[in-house]
N, C-alpha and C positions, 0 to 999 in steps of 0.2 A: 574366310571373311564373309560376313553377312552382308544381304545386300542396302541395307542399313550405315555401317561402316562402308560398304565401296561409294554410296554417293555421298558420306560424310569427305572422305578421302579426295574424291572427285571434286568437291567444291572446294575445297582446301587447297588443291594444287591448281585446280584450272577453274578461278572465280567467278567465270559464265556459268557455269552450271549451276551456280545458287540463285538465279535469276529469274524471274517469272511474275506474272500477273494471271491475275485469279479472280474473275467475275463472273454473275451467272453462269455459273457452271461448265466454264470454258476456260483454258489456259493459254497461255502464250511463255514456250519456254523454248530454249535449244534441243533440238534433237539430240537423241540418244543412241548408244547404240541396239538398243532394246527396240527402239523407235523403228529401226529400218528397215525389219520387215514387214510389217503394216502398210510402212510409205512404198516400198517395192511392190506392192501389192495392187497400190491406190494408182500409183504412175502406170503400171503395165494396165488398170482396168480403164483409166482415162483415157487413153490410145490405141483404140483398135487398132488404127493405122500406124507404124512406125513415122512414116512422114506428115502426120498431122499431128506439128509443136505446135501448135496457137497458143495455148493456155499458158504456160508457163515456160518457156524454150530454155532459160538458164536451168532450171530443174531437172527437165530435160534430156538437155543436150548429152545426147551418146546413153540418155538411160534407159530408155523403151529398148528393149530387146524382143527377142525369138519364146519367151517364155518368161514368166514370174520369176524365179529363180536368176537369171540372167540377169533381167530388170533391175532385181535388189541388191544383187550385185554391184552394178554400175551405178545404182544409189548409194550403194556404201562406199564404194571411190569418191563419188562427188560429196556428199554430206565431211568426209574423211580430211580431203581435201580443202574443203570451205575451213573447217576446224581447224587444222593446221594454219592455215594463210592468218587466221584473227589475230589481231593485235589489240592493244588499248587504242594505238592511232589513228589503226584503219578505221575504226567505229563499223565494219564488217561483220557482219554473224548473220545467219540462217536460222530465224525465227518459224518457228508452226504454232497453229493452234490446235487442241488436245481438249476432246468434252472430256470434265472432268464428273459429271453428273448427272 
C-alpha cells in the first residue's frame, strides 16, 4: 500500500485524521505516527532535567526518559493513548502544529 492510499484509508476509518488548518505556512492537525519521532526528540531536548515538567506536564507526564529513544517511546504510549480514549463526545484530541513551509 502506498503511503497515499494508507492516509486515504486512515481518514476513512478514523475521520480525525482528515482534519487540519493550514495558514501561513503552518499546520494544526493530529499527530501521526510518522510524527513521533521528531516530538520524542523535541520532549527529551526541552528537558534537560527529567523533573522540570513546567511546560507542558500532560505531554510530559512519564515521557522524559534516560535517552531519546526511551522519550519516544513513552511518547508513542501517550500520543497512542490519547487516540484511543477520542470520541465524537469527548471533543478530546491532541492537536500540534507542523511548519508546513
Amino acid at each position: 500500500m502506498h503511503d497515499d492510499d494508507t492516509e486515504r484509508t486512515l481518514r476513512r476509518v478514523w475521520p480525525p485524521f482528515g482534519l487540519s488548518l493550514r495558514a501561513n505556512g503552518v499546520e494544526l492537525r493530529l499527530v501521526r505516527d510518522h510524527d513521533i519521532p521528531a516530538l520524542g526528540e523535541v520532549i527529551f531536548g526541552l528537558y534537560p532535567n527529567p523533573e522540570n515538567e513546567h511546560f507542558t506536564p500532560l505531554l510530559t507526564m512519564g515521557a522524559r526518559a534516560e535517552d531519546v529513544e526511551a522519550t519516544t517511546r513513552n511518547a508513542a504510549r501517550y500520543f497512542w493513548s490519547n487516540r484511543s480514549s477520542m470520541t465524537p463526545r469527548s471533543g478530546r484530541c491532541r492537536w500540534r502544529w507542523f511548519a508546513t513551509g
